[in-house]
C-alpha positions as a printed NumPy array, in Angstrom:
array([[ 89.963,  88.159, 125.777],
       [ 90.329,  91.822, 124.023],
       [ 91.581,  91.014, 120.147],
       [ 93.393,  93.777, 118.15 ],
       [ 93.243,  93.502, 114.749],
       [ 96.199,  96.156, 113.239],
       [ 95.278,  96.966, 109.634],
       [ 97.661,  98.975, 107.16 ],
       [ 99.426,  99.403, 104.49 ],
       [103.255,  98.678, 103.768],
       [104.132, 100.575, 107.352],
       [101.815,  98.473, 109.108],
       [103.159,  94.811, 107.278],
       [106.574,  96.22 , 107.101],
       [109.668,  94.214, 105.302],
       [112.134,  91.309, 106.313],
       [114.389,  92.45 , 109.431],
       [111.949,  94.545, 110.517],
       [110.464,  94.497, 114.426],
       [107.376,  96.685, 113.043],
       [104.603,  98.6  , 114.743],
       [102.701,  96.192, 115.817],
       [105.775,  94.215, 117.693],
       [106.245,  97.675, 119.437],
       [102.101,  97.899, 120.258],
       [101.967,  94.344, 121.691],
       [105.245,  94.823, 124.434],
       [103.249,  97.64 , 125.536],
       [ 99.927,  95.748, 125.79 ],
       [101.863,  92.7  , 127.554],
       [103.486,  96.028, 129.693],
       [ 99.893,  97.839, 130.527],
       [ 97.231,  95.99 , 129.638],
       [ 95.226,  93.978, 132.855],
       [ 94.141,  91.521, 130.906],
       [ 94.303,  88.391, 127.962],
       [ 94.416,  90.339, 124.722],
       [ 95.538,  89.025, 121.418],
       [ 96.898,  90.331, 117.722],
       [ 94.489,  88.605, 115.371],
       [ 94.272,  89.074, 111.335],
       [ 94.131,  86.648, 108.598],
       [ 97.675,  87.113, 107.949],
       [100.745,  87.082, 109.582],
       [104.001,  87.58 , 107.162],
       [106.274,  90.562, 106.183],
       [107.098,  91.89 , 102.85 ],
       [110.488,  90.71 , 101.09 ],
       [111.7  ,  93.753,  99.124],
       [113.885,  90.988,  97.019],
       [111.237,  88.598,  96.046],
       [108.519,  90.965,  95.758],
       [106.045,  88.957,  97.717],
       [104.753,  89.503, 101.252],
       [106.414,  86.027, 102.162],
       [108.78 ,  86.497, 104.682],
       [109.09 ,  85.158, 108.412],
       [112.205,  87.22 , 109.305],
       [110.839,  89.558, 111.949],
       [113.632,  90.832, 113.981],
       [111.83 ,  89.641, 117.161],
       [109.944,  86.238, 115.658],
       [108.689,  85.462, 118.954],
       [105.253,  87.421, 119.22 ],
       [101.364,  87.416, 118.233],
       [102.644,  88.265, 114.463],
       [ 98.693,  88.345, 112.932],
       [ 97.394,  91.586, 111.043],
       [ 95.193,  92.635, 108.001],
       [ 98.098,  94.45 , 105.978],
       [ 99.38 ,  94.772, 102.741],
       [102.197,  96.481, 100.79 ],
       [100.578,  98.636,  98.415],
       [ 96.903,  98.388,  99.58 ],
       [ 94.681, 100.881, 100.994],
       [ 91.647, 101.784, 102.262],
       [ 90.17 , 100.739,  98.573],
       [ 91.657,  97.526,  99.075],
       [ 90.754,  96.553, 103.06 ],
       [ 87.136,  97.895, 102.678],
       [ 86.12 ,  94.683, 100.744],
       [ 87.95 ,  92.01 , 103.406],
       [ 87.689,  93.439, 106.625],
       [ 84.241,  91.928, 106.95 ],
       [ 85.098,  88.44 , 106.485],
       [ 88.53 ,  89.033, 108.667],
       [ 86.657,  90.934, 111.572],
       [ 84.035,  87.541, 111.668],
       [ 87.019,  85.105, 110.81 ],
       [ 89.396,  85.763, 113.211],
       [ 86.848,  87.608, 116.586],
       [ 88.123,  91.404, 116.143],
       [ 87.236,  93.618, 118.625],
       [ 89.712,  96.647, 117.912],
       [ 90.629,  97.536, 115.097],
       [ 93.989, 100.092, 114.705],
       [ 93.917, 101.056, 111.443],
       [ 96.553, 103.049, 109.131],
       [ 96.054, 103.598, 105.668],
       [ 95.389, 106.16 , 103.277],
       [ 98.29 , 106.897, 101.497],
       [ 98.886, 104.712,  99.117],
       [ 94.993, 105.17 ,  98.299],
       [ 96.087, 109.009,  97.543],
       [ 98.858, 108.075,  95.326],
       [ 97.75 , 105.85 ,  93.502],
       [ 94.144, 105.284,  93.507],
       [ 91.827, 107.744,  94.573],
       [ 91.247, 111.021,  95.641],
       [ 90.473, 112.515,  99.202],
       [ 86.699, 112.316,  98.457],
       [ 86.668, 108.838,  97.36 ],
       [ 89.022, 107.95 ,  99.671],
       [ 86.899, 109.107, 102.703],
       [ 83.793, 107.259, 100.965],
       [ 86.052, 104.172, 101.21 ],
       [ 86.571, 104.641, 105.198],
       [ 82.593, 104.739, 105.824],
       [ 82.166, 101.73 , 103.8  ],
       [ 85.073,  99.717, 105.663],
       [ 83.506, 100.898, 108.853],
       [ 79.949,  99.365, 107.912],
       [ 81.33 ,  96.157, 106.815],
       [ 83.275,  96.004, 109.98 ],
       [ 80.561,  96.765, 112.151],
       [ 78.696,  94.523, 110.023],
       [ 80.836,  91.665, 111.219],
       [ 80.591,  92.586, 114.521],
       [ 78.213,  95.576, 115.611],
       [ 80.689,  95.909, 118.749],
       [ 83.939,  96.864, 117.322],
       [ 85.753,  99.6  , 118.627],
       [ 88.401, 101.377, 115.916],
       [ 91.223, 103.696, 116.335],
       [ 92.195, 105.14 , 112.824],
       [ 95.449, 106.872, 112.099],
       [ 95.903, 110.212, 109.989],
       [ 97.818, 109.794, 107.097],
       [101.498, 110.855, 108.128],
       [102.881, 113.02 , 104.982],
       [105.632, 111.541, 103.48 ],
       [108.74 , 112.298, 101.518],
       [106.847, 112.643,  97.97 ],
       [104.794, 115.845, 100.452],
       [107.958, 117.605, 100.327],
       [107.647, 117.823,  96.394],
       [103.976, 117.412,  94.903],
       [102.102, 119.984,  96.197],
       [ 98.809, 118.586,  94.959],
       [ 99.737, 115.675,  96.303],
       [ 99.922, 117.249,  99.871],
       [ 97.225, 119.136,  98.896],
       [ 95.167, 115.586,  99.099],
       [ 96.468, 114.561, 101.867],
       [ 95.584, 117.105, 103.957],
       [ 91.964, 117.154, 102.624],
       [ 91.851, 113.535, 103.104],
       [ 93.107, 114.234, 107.39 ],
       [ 90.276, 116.568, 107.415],
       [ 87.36 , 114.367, 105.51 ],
       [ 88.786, 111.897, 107.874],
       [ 88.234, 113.169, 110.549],
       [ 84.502, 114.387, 109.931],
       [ 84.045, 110.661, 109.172],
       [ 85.165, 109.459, 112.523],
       [ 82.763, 112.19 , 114.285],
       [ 79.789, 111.312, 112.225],
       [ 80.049, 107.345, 112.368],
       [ 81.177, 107.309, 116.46 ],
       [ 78.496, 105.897, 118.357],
       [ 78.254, 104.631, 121.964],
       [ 77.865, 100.884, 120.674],
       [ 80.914, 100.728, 118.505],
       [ 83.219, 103.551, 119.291],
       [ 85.456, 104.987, 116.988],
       [ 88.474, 107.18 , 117.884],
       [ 90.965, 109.605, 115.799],
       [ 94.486, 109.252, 116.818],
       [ 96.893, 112.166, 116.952],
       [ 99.977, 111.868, 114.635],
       [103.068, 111.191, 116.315],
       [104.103, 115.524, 117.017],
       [107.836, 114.63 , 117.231],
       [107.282, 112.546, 113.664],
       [110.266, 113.912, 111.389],
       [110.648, 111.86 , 107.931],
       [114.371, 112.371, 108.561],
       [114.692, 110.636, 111.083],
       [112.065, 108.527, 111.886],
       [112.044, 106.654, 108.769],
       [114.181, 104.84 , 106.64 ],
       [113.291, 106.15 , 102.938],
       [111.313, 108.742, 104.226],
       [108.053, 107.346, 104.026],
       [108.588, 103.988, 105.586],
       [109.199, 103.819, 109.917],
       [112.633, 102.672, 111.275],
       [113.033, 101.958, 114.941],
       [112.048, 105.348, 116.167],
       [108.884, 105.876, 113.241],
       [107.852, 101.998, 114.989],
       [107.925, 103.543, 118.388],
       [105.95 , 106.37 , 117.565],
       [103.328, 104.998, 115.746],
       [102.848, 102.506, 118.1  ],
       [102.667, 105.372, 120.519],
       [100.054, 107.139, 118.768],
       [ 97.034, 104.176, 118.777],
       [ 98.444, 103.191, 122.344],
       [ 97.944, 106.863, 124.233],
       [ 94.553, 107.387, 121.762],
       [ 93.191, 104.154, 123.29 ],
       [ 93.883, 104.896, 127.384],
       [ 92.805, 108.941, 126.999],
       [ 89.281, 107.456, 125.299],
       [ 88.764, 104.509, 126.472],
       [ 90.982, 104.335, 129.664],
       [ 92.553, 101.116, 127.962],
       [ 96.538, 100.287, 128.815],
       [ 98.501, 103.317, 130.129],
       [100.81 , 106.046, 128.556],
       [103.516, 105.227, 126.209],
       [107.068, 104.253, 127.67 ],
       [108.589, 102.925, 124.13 ]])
């Protein structure tokens, strides 16, 4: 059995009524994928806006492998130290990973940021010295639009980002950039302008799924 662990930040949890990303990842997998696979993470709940806490059960589709490794308002800073135990814990063999902005606007800077993604890679690879990872670009958001050294980071982060991928790939544990979603508009594919609605779910969903079958011949093209 292939296990996908999705790991993120507050678009990857996502927040009470939501279907998220990862409800949109695993219809496709059930759609294209030949064989068992599972969602696995340590945790499985969304965020409640109201209460503040990532404590909520109201998924607007309940019924589906609901496990991940993400929180709202943590980063690559935050993951690097758990993904370890989560990658042994729970038998992780693909990891689809989006994070990076919260890092940048809160945290740390492109530089340390991208020194954060090599050390989550070790420990992960640590865990398992077989684990495959697909990593996600950080999509600009709304706050882009207005702090230009804000954008400024995020683009320098993409780009230190994707060195790291290049450099730490290797035949025995694979890693693989995905490309941002083209059609991505904040407008319209989000809700607050950083956050995905329906559409931003589809797309991002769309983005690991078509990475994963052009490298590694795994699923099929995106149908949404």
């Amino acid at each position: 059995m292939l296990r996908f662990m999705p790991v993120g930040d507050s678009m990857t949890i996502g927040s009470a009524g939501e279907h998220t990303w990862r409800y949109r990842m695993w219809r496709h997998l059930c759609e294209t994928y030949g064989g068992p696979f599972a969602l696995v993470g340590p945790r499985e709940t969304l965020y409640d806006k109201a209460a503040e806490a990532p404590d909520s059960y109201a998924y607007a589709e309940p019924d589906f492998p609901r496990a991940h490794l993400a929180g709202w308002g943590e980063g690559w800073l935050h993951m690097a130290p758990l993904i370890g135990e989560a990658v042994r814990e729970c038998g992780a063999d693909v990891l689809l990973v989006s994070l990076g902005l919260i890092d940048l606007g809160f945290y740390t800077n492109a530089e340390q940021t991208a020194q954060n993604v090599r050390a989550f890679v070790a420990a992960a690879r640590e865990a398992n010295p077989g684990v495959r990872v697909v990593v996600l670009p950080v999509i600009p958001n709304v706050r882009c639009t207005s702090d230009a050294p804000f954008a400024e980071q995020v683009t320098a982060f993409n780009e230190l980002l994707a060195k790291a991928v290049a450099d730490l790939d290797e035949p025995r544990s694979p890693l693989l950039l995905a490309t941002p979603p083209v059609s991505y508009d904040i407008h319209t594919d989000t809700y607050d302008g950083t956050h995905p609605n329906e559409s931003g779910e589809h797309k991002i969903a769309q983005a690991f799924a078509e990475t994963m079958y052009q490298g590694w011949g795994l699923g099929a093209d995106y149908e949404g």
